[in-house]
Structures are given as C-alpha cells and as structure tokens.
C-alpha positions in Angstrom: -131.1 0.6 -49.0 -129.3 3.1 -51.3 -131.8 3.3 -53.2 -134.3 3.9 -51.0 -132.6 6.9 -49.4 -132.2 8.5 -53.7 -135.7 7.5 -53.6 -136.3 9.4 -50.8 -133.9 12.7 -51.3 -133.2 12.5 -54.7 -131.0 12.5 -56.5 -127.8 9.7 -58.4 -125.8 8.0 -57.2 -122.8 10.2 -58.5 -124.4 13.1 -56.5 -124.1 10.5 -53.0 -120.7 9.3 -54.2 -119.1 13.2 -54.6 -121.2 13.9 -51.2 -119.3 10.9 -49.7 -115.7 12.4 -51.3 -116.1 15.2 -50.0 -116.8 13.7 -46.1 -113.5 11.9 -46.7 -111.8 15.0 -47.5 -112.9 17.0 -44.9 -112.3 13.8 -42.6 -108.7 13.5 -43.9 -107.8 17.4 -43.3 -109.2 17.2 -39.6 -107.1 14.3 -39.4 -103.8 15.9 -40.8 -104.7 19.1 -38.6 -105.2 16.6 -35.5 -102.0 15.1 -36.5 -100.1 18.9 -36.6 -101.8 19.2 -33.5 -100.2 16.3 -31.4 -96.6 17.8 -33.1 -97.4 21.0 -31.8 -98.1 19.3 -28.1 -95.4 17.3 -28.5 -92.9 20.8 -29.1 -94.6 22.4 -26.2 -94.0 20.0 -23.8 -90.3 19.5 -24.9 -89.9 22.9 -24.5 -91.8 22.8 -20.8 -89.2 20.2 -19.8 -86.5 22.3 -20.9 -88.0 25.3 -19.0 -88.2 23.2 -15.9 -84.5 22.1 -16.1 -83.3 25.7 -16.5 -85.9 26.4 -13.4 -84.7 24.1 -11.2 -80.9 24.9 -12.0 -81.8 28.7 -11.0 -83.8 27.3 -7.9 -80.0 25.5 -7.0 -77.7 28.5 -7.9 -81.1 30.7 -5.6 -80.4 28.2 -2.6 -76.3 28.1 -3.5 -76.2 31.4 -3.1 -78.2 31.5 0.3 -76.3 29.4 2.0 -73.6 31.6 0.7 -74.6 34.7 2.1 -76.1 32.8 5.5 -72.9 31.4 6.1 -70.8 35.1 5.7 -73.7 36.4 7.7 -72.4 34.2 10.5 -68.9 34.6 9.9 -69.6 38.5 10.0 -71.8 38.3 13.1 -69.5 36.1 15.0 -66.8 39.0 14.2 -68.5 41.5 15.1 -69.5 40.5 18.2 -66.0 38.9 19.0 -64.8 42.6 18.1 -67.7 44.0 20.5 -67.5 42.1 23.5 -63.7 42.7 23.3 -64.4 46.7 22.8 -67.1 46.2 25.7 -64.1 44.3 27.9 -61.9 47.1 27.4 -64.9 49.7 28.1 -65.1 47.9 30.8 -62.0 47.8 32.3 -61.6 51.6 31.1 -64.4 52.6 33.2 -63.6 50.5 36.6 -61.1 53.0 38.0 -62.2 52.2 42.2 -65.4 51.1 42.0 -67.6 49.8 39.1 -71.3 50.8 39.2 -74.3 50.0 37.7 -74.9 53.0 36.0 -71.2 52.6 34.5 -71.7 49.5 33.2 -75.1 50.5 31.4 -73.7 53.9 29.9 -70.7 51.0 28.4 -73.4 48.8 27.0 -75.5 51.5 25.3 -72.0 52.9 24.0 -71.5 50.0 22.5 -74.3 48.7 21.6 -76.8 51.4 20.3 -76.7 52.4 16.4 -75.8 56.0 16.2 -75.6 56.2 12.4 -78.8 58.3 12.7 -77.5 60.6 15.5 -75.2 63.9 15.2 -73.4 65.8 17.9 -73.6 70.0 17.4 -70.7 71.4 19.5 -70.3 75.2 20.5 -74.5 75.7 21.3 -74.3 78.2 24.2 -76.4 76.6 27.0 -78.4 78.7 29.3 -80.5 77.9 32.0 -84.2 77.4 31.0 -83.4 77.4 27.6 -85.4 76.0 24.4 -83.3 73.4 22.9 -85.5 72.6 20.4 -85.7 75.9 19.3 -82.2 76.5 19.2 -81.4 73.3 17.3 -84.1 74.1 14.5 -82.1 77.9 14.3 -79.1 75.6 13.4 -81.0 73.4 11.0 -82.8 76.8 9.4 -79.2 78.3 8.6 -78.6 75.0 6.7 -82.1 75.4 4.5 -83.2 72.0 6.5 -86.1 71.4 8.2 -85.7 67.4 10.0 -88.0 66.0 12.5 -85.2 65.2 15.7 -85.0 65.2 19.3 -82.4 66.7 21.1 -80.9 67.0 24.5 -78.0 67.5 26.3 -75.1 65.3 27.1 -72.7 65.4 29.7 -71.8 67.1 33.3 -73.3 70.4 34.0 -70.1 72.9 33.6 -70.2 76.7 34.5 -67.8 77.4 32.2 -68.1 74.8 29.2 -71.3 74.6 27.5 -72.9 70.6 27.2 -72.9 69.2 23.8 -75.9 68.4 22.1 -76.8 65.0 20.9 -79.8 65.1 18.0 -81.2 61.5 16.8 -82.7 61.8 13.5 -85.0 59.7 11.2 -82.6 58.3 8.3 -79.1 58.2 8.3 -79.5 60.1 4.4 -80.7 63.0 6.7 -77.5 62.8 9.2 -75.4 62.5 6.0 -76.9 65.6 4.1 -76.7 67.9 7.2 -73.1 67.0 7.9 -72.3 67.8 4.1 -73.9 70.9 4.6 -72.4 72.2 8.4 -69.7 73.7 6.8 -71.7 76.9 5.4 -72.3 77.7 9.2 -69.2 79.4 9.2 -71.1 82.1 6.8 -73.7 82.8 10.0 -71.9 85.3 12.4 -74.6 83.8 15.0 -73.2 80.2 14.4 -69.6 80.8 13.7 -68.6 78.9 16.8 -71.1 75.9 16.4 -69.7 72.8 14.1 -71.7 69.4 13.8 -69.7 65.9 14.0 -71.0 62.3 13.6 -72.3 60.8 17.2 -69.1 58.6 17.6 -68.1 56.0 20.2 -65.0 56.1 22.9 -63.0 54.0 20.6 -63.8 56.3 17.1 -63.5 59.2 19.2 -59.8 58.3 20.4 -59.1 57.4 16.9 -60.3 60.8 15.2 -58.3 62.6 17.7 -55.3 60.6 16.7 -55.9 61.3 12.9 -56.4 65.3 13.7 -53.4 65.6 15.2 -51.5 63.4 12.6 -53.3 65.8 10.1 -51.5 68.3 12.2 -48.0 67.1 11.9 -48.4 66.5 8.0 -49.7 70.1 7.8 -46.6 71.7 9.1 -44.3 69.6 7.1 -45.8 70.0 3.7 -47.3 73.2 3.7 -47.9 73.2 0.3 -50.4 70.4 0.4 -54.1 70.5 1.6 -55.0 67.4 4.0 -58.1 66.8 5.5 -59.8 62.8 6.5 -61.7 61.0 4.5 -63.5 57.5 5.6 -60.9 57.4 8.4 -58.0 58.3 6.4 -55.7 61.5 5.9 -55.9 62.4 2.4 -53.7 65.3 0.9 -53.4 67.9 -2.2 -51.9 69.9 -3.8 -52.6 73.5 -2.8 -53.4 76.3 -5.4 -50.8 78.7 -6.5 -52.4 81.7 -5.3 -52.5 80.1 -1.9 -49.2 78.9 -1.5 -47.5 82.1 -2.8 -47.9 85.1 -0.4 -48.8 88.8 -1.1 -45.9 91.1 -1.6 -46.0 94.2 0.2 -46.9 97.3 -1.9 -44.0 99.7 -2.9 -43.7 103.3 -3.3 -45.5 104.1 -6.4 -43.6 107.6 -6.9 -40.5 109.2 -5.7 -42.2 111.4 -3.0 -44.1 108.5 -1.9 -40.5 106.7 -1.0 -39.5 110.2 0.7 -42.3 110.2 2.8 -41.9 106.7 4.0 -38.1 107.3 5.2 -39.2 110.3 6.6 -41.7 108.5 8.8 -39.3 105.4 9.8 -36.8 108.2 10.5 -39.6 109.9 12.4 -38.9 113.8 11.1 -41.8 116.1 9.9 -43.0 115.1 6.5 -43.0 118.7 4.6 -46.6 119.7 3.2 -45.3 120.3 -0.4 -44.3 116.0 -0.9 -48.0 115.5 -0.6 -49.3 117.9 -3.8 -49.2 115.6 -7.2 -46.8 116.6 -9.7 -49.1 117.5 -12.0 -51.0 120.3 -9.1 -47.2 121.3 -8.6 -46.9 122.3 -12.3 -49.9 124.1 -12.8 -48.6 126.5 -9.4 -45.8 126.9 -10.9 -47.0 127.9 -14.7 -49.5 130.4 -12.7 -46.6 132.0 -10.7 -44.3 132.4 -13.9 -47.4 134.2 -15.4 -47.9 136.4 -12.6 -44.1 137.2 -12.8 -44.5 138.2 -16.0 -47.3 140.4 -15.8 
C-alpha cells in the first residue's frame, strides 16, 4: 500500500515519514493549545463562581438594607401620623368653640394635611377692590430679579381697615427657598418697603414662630451687644460689630467763637455779627485799617 501511494505521488519514504512528523507536531501543539484552553475555562469559571458569591452577598446586604429602610419608613409614618391626628385633635378641639361645622372641620384637615413647602405668604400687599393680583405679585417678584410661574389669591376675612394676606403656591420648593433668601432686598424698593414674604406655615408653626420672636425680643434687650435672629426654629446670636455697638459722639465746637455762639444761643441773647467772620477775614480788616491809618 505504501508503496503504491510513492508510486503514485512520488517521492521516499523519508519524504512520507518527515510529512508524517510533521502531522504529529502540529497534532501535538493543537493538543497542548487545547489543553491551555481547558485551564483557561477552568480559571474563568472559578472566577464566575467567585463573582456570583460576591453577587449574591450584595443582592443580601440590597434586600438587608430594604427591609431596613421599609421598616423606618413605617416607624416614621406611624409617627407622623400619630403626631398629625393628635395636631388634628387639638385643631379640632381649637376650632369647636359653640358649634363645629363642616366647613371648620375641612379648613382643619387641609391645615393639616396639605404640603405647603411650595407655598409663601407676602404680607403688607395693599388690597383694593377690583384689583390685579397677579399683577401685583409679579411687581413683587420683578423687584427680586424673579420671574416664577404661581397662583395667587387672597386669604382671610374681608377687613376695611387691614389688607388680606396673599397666599402664592409655587412649582418647586428650590423656588420658595430662593425667593425667601432674596425678600430681604425689598426693603431697598420705597414701593415695597412695607411688604415682607414668610413661609406658608401651619396654626401650630405659626404659634411657635411667634413665641421665638418674642423670646428673640427679650434676649435683644438684655444683650444688646449681640445680634440674634432664628434659624431652623432656633434663636441664634452674635456678636455685634464695634461700630454698631459704640454710638456717635456729638460734634464739639471746633473754634473758640464757635463755643461762644453756642452759649449764646442756649442763653438765648443776640449772637453779635463779628463771631461769625474767620479769623483769618478778621486779620486781613484789620491789616487794611492800620494801613489806612497810616496813610
């Protein structure tokens, strides 16, 4: 048979036998590179079983932390709404003087239950009848560079004498937040030095707010030297700056005539004409007359 196929294609028997080497070789290295293969694999899937520990030891801190969170989410709504319906019992009980009304008990529940971190109140708006309120609360805005889209209207019992305060619901509460920052500078507008802006509060806050102003109060006239003011429901003080502590000393007499004058008033005589002239005016009069004296 072998001889038939050198017959056939020529060549030894050497030439077949370095043919047939080299088949082995290149058998033996696809063998060895099959072989590196399987190690490779072998590493990879190692390292996917490793992977899928770590995975599922995230997944079970993920769903420890969940259950977590839902269970202070419950905690926190059971408070809240513990602290609500007993805010809503006193509102309640606030509001039934001799009779209790529908409409009582619905302005109690929106009191207490609508979010009013978007809202702002603007105080000292003069109302007239007729009037644009839009137009007036977009003056306000304009004097604070701000330009929101709001609705507005008017809160309260129709008074003669008092005007109505106006209650503004914005978009975001980052809006509410910049615009109170700002209502300050309307101090600055002699058209809006009477108008000031405060958060949309409840019964409760607003008792409390009143309570810290006048504590603010008290503090104020005991330390004057100190600057309070309320932050995140809290009096907060410092210390004022020298120049503001320290008042302005009243001007003296700046020349000896000057201090003649003023007794002279407080004494209430006539002031003679000559304690006006400067000394220097007086001394050129003088030189002229001793010169015309001479002459």
């Amino acid at each position: 048979m072998t001889a038939n196929l050198i017959e056939q294609k020529g060549g030894t028997k050497s030439d077949l036998a370095a043919s047939l080497f080299e088949v082995v070789n290149v058998t033996l290295d696809c063998v060895r590179v099959l072989k590196s293969g399987c190690l490779e694999v072998n590493a990879l899937k190692s390292e996917a079983k490793t992977a899928y520990k770590e995975l599922a030891e995230v997944q079970q801190e993920l769903l420890t932390s969940k259950r977590e969170e839902i269970e202070l989410f419950h905690t926190g709504v059971q408070k809240t709404l513990k602290s609500e319906l007993k805010t809503y019992s006193d509102a309640v009980k606030k509001s039934c003087g001799d009779s209790l009304t529908l409409k009582k008990i619905k302005s109690v529940v929106k009191d207490v239950v609508d979010d009013r971190s978007k809202n702002l109140m603007i105080f000292g708006l003069g109302e007239v009848e007729g009037e644009n309120l839009c137009s007036e609360v977009e003056n306000v805005f304009a004097a604070l560079e701000e330009k929101p889209k709001f609705e507005a209207e008017r809160v309260g019992i129709v008074d003669m004498i008092k005007c109505r305060p106006v209650k503004v619901v914005l978009r975001s509460r980052n809006t509410v937040v910049d615009i109170l920052r700002k209502s300050k500078d309307l101090k600055k507008h002699k058209k809006m030095e009477k108008v000031f802006l405060e958060p949309d509060r409840t019964l409760e806050e607003r008792q409390q707010h009143r309570k810290l102003i006048s504590e603010l109060k008290e503090n104020a006239e005991k330390m004057p030297t100190n600057y309070f003011y309320i932050r995140k429901g809290k009096i907060c003080s410092e210390p004022k700056r020298q120049a503001e502590i320290s008042p302005t000393r009243p001007r003296g007499p700046r020349s000896p005539n000057e201090a003649v004058i003023m007794r002279l008033k407080a004494a209430g005589k006539p002031i003679p004409p000559e304690l006006y002239e400067k000394p220097g005016r007086k001394k050129q009069k003088s030189l002229s007359e001793e010169s015309d004296s001479d002459c």
